[in-house]
C-alpha positions as CSV (number, residue, x, y, z in Angstrom):
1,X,0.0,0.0,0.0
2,X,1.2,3.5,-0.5
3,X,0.1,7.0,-0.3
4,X,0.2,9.1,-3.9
5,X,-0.3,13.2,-3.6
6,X,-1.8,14.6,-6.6
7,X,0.6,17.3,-6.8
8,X,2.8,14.5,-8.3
9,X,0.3,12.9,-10.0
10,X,1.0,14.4,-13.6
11,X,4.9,13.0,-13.6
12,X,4.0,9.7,-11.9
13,X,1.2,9.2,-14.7
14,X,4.0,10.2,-17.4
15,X,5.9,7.9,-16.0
16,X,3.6,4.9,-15.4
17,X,3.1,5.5,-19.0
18,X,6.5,4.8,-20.5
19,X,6.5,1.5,-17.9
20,X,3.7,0.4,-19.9
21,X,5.1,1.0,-23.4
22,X,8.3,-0.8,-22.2
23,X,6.1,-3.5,-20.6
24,X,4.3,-4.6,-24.1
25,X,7.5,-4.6,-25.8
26,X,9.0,-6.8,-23.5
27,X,6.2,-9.1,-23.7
28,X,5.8,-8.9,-27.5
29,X,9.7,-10.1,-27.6
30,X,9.0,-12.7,-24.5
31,X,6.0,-13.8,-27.4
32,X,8.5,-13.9,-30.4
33,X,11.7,-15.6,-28.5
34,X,9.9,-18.2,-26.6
35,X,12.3,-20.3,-28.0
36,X,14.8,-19.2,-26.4
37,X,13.5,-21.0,-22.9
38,X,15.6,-23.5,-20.9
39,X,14.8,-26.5,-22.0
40,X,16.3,-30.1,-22.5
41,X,16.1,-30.7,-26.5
42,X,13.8,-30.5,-29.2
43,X,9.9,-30.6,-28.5
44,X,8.0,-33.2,-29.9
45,X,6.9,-30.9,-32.9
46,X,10.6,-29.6,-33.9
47,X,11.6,-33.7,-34.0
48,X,9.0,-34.4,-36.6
49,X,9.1,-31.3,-38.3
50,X,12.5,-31.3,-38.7
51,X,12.7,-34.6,-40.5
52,X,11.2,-32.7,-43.7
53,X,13.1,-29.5,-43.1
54,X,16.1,-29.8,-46.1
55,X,18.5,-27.0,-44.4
56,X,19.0,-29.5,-41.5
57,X,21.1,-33.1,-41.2
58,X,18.5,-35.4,-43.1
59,X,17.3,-38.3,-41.0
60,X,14.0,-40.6,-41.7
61,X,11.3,-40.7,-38.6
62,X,10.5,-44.5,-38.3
63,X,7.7,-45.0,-35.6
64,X,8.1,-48.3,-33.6
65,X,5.7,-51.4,-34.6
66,X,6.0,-54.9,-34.5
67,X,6.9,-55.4,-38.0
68,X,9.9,-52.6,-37.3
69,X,10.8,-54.5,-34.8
70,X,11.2,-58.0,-36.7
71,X,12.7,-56.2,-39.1
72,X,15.3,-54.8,-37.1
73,X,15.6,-58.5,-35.7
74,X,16.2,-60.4,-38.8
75,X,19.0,-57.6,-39.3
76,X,20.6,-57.6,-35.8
77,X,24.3,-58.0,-36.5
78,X,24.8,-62.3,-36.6
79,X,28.0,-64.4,-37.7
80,X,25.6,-66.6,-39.5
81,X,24.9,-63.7,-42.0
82,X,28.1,-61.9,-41.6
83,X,29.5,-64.8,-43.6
84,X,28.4,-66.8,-46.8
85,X,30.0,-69.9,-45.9
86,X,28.8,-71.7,-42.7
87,X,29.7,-75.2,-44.1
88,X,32.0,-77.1,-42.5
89,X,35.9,-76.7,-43.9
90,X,36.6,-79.4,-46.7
91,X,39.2,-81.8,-47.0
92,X,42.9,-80.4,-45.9
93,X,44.8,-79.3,-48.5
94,X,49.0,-78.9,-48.1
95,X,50.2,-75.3,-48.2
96,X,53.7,-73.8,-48.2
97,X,55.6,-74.8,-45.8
98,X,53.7,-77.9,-44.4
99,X,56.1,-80.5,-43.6
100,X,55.0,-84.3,-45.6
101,X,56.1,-87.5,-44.9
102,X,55.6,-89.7,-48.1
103,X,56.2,-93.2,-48.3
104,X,56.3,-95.8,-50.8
105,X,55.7,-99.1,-50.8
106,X,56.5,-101.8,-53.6
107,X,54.7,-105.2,-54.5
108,X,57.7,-107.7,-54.0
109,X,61.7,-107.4,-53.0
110,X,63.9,-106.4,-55.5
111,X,62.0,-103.4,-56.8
112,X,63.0,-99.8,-57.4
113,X,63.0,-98.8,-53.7
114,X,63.7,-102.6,-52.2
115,X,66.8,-105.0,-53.3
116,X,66.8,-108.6,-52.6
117,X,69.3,-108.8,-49.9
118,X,68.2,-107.8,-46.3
119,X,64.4,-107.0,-47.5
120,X,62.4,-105.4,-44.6
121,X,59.1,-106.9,-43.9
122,X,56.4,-104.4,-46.1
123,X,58.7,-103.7,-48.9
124,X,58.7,-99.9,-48.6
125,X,60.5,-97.3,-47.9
126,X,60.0,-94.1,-46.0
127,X,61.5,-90.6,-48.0
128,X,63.0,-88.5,-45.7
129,X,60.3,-85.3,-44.4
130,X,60.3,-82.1,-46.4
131,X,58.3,-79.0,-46.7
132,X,56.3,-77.6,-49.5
133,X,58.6,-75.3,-51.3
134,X,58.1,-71.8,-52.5
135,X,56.6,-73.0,-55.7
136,X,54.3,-75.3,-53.7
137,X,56.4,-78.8,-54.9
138,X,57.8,-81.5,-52.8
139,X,60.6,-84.1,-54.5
140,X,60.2,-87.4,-54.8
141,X,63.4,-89.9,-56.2
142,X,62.5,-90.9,-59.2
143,X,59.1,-89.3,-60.0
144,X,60.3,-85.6,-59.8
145,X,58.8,-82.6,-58.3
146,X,55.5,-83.0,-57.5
147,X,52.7,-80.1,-56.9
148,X,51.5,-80.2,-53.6
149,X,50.2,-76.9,-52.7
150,X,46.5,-76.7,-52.6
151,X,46.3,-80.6,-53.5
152,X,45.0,-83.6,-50.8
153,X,46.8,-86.1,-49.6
154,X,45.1,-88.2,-51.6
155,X,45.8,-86.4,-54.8
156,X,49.5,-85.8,-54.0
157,X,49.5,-90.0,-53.4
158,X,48.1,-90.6,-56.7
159,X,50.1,-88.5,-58.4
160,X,53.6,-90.3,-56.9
161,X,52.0,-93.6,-57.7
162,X,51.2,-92.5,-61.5
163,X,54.7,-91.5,-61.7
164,X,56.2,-94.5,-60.3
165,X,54.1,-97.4,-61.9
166,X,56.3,-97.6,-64.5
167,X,59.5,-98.0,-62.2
168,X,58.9,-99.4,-59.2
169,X,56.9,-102.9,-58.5
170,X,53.2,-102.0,-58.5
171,X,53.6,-99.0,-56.2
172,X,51.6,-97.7,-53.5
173,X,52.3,-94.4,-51.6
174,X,50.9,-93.3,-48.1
175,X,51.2,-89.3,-47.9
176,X,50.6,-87.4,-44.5
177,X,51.0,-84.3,-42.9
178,X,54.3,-84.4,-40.5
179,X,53.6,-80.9,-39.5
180,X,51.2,-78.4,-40.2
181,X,53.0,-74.8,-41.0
182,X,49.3,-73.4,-43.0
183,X,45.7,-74.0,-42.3
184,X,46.1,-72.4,-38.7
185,X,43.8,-70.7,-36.3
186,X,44.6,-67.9,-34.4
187,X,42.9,-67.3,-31.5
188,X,44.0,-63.7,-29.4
189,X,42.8,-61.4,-27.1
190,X,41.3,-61.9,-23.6
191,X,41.8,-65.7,-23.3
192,X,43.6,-67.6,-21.0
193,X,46.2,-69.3,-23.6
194,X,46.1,-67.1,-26.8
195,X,48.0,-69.0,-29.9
196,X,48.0,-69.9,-33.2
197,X,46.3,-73.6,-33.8
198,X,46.0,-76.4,-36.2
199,X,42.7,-76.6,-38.0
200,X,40.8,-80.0,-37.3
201,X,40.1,-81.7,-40.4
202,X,36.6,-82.7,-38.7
203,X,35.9,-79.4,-38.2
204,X,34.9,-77.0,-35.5
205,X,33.2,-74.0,-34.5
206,X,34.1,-70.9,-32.9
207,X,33.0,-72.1,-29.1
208,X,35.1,-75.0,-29.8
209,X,38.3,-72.9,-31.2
210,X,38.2,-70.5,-28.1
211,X,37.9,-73.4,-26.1
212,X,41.1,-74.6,-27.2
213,X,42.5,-71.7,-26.6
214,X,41.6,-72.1,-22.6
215,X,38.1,-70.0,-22.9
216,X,37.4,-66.5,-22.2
217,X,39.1,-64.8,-19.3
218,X,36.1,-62.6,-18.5
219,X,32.8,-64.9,-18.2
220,X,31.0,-61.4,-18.0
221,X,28.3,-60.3,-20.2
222,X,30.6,-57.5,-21.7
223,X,32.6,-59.8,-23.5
224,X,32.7,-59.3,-27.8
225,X,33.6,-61.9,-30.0
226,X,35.4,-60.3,-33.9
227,X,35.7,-63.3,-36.3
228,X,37.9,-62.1,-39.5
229,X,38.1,-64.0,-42.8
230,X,39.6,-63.4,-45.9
231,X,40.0,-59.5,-45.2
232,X,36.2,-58.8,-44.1
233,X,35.3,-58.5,-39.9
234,X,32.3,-59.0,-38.3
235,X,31.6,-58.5,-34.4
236,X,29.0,-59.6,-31.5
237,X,28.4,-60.3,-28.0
238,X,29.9,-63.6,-26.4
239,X,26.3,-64.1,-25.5
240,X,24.7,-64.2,-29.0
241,X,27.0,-67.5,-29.2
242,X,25.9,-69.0,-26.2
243,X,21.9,-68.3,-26.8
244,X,21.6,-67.7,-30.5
245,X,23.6,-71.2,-31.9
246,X,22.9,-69.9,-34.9
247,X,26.0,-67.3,-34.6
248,X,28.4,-70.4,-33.4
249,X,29.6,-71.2,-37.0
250,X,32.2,-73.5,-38.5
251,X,36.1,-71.9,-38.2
252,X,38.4,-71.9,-41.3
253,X,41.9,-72.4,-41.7
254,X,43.4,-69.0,-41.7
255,X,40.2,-67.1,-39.2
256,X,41.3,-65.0,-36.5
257,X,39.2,-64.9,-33.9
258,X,40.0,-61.7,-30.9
259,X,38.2,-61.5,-27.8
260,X,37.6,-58.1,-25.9
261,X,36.3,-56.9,-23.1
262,X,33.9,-53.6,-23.1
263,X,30.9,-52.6,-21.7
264,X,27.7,-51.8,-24.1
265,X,26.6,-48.9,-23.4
266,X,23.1,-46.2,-23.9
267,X,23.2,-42.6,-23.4
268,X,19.5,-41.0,-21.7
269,X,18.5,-37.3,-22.4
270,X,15.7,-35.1,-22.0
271,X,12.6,-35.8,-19.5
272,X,14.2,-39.0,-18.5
273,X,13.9,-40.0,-14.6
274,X,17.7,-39.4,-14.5
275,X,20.0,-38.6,-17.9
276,X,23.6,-40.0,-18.7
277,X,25.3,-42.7,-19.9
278,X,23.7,-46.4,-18.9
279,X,25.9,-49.6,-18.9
280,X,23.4,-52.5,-20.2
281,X,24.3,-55.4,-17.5
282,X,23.1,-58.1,-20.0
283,X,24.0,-59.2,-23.4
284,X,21.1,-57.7,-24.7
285,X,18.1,-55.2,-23.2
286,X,14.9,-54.0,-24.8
287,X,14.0,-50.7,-24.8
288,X,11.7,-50.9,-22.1
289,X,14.3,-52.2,-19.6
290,X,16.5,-48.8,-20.7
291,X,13.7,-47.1,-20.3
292,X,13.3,-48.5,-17.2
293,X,16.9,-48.4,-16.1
294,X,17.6,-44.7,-16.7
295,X,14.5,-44.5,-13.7
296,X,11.6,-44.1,-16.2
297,X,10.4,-40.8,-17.4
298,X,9.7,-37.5,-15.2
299,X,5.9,-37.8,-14.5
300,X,5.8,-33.9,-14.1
301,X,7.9,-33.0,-17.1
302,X,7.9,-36.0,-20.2
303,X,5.5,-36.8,-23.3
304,X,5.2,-40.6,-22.9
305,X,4.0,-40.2,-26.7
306,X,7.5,-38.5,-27.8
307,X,10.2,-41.3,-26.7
308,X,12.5,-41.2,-29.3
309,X,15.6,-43.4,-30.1
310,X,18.7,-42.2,-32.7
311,X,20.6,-44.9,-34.5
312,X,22.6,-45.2,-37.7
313,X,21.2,-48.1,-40.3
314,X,22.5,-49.8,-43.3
315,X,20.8,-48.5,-46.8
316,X,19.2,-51.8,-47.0
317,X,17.8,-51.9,-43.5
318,X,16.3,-48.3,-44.2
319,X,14.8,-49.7,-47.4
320,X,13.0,-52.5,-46.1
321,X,12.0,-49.9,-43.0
322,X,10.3,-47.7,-45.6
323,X,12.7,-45.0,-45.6
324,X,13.2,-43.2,-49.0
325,X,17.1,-43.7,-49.2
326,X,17.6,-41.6,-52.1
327,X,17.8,-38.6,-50.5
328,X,20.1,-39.8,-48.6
329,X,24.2,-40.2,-49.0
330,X,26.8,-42.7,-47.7
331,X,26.4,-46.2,-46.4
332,X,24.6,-44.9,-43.0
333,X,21.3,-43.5,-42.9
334,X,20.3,-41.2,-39.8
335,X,17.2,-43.2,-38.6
336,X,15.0,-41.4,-35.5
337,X,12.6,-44.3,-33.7
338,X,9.7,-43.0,-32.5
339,X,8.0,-44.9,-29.5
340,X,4.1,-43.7,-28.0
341,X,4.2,-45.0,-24.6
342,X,0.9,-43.1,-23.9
343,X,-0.7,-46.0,-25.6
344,X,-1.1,-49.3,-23.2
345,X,-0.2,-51.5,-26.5
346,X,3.5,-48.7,-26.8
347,X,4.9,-50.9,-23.6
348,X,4.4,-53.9,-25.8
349,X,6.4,-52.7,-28.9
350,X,9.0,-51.3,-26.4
351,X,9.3,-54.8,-25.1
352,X,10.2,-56.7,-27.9
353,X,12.2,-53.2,-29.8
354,X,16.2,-54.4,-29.2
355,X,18.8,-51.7,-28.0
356,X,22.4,-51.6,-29.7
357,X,25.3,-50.7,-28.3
358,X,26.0,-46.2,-28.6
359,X,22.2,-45.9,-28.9
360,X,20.5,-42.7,-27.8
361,X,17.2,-42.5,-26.1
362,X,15.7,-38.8,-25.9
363,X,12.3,-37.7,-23.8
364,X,10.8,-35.0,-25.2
365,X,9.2,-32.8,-22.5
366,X,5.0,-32.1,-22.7
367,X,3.7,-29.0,-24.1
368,X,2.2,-28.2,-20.9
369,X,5.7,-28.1,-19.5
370,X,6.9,-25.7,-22.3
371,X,3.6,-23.5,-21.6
372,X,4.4,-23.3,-17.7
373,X,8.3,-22.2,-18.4
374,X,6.7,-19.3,-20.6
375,X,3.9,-18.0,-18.7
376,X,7.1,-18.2,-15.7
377,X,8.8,-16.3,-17.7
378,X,6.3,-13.8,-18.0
379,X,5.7,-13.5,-14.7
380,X,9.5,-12.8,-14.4
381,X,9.4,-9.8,-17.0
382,X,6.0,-7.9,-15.2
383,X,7.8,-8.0,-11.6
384,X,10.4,-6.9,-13.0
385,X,9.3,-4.1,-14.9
386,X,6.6,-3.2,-11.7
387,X,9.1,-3.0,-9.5
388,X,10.4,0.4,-10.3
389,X,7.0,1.5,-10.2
390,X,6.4,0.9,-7.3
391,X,9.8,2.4,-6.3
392,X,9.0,5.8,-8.1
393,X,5.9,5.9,-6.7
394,X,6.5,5.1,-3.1
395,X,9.2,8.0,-3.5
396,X,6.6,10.7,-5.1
397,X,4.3,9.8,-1.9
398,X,7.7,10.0,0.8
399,X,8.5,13.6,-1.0
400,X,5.1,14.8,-0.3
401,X,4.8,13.5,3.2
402,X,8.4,15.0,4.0
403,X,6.9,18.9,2.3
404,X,3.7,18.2,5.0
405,X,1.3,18.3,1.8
406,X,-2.0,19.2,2.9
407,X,-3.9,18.1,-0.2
408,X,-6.3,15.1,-0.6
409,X,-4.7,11.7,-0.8
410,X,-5.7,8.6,-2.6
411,X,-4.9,5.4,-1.2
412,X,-3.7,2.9,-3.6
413,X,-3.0,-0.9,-2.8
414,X,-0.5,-2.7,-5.0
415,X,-0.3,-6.5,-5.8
416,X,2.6,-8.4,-4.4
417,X,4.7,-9.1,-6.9
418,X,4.4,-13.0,-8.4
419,X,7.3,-15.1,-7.7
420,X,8.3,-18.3,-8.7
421,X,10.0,-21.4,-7.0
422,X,13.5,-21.9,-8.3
């Protein structure tokens, strides 16, 4: 409350005046920049707007349904798919620098390889071990070089015997790998005895191959398997081999397979019970249990129909999602997932939707929220411009008291200012 003499009433008018003018324009920029607000990302509106806006990074806006979501599943990254040939290795063939043992054995004594005199039950005769040269020959006495390289035993023994029939007494030749130099294994990283191995001729798969190797030193749920063959790579959890056998395929001489240890990972923004970076704890998690493990979404601040999800697909994956790739460049497509969880059926489709590894999940906030921040605001801006009328004022009506003004008063009551709660 204060006292106002009306022999300052003309300059306090005046003034009240200009407050006014300076109020509306304040407000009429408050109106034009209420962009400008705090907030924690884009509203629901910019996300899909934004999708069609062609000044900005092009992405596609993919809303999650169950056929996304098989989609996405028949696409989840899988040994079994990575690589064409799942087939068991075929028969070994000799490479450079194998080490043979050939040996040769002859119908009767007194042959090319066995003379009468001191004849050795078996009639044959063992050559001496050698290795496949650089031109991929061995050397057998009286039958020449031989090509080995890329050849099975089988085909390197009837070769010597052609070669020999002539010669020697109805010849027959054993050939068999002394040492094997080619067709390894290699087996590295976090295992307990890393190495180079023999291929099996049988045949095994990549459980069996780290298994020779002593296993995986970290049993943990962070552990990634990288199988590389013939120059191209492909990676996945230690767990999509134990529960997806599918992914355990067959090894092949000259694989690498490297073990590693890190932690997938999920990064949480916007109206999210808590934001930051989230460590998955299992092989694999849905996006209701990140959802769930960031602490849910703010019940006084999210949109449960705006949960959105980043990730970078494969042209073909954005084909078969719908996405018109042609206005898109380079071998990854933005892709924005767009999840209702206002809809009872949402919890469903964010059951059976799979988070990756580096995804991000972002919460838009509810236009209510937005509303409240600008009406705050302009609650902010009226104070702020009423305070120093209230100042002037209270000083015209001190002035007049302090002259002992005789004139007629009018008593004025003024508002308390509005705050707000930080």
């Amino acid at each position: 409350m204060f006292v106002e003499s009306k022999l300052g009433s003309t300059a306090l008018i005046s003034t009240a005046r200009g407050w006014v003018k300076i109020t509306v324009g304040l407000m009429a920029l408050a109106g034009a920049g209420c962009e400008s607000l705090p907030s924690s990302g884009p509203a629901q509106r910019d996300v899909r707007a934004a999708s069609q806006d062609a000044t900005a990074l092009p992405y596609a806006l993919v809303p999650v349904t169950h056929e996304v979501s098989r989609t996405l599943a028949r696409h989840s990254p899988k040994l079994s798919s990575a690589f064409a040939n799942k087939a068991p290795p075929s028969a070994f063939r000799f490479g450079v620098g194998d080490i043979v043992s050939v040996t040769i054995f002859e119908a009767a004594a007194g042959g090319l390889f066995t003379a009468d005199s001191g004849i050795r039950a078996g009639n044959f005769v063992t050559v001496p071990n050698q290795a496949v040269d650089d031109k991929g020959n061995i050397n057998v006495p009286y039958a020449g070089a031989i090509p080995a390289r890329g050849r099975t035993t089988t085909e390197v023994q009837n070769d010597i015997a052609e070669r020999l029939k002539a010669r020697a007494l109805e010849p027959q030749v054993v050939v068999s790998l002394a040492q094997q130099n080619t067709s390894l294994i290699s087996v590295l990283g976090d295992v307990r005895t890393a190495g180079r191995f023999p291929a099996s001729p049988a045949g095994e798969r990549i459980l069996d191959a780290i298994a020779r190797a002593g296993g995986p030193g970290n049993q943990g749920y962070d552990m990634w398997v990288s199988l590389e063959r013939k120059g191209h790579r492909a990676t996945v959890p230690f767990g999509a081999l134990m529960y997806e056998p599918t992914n355990n395929i067959y090894v092949l001489p000259n694989d690498v397979i490297y073990l590693y240890s890190q932690p997938q990972t999920f990064v949480a923004f916007g109206a999210a019970g808590n934001q930051g970076q989230y460590k998955f704890d299992a092989w694999r998690i849905s996006l209701a249990e990140a959802v769930g493990k960031q602490g849910g979404l703010a019940d006084t601040q999210a949109d449960p129909s705006a949960v959105f999800l980043y990730r970078g697909e494969t042209r073909e994956v954005a084909r078969q999602l719908g996405v018109d790739i042609k206005r898109f460049e380079g071998p990854i497509i933005p892709i924005i997932y767009a999840a209702n969880l206002r809809d009872p059926s949402g919890y469903f489709l964010a059951q059976n939707f799979e988070i990756r590894n580096k995804d991000v999940i972002y919460t838009s906030n509810a236009d209510s929220v937005e509303a409240t921040k600008f009406l705050n605001y302009l609650r902010t801006i009226m104070a702020t411009v009423n305070d120093p009328i209230i100042y002037a004022t209270n000083g015209y009506a001190l002035r007049a008291a302090a002259r002992g003004a005789s004139t007629a008063t009018t008593i004025i009551n003024t508002p308390t200012p509005i705050t707000t709660a930080p």
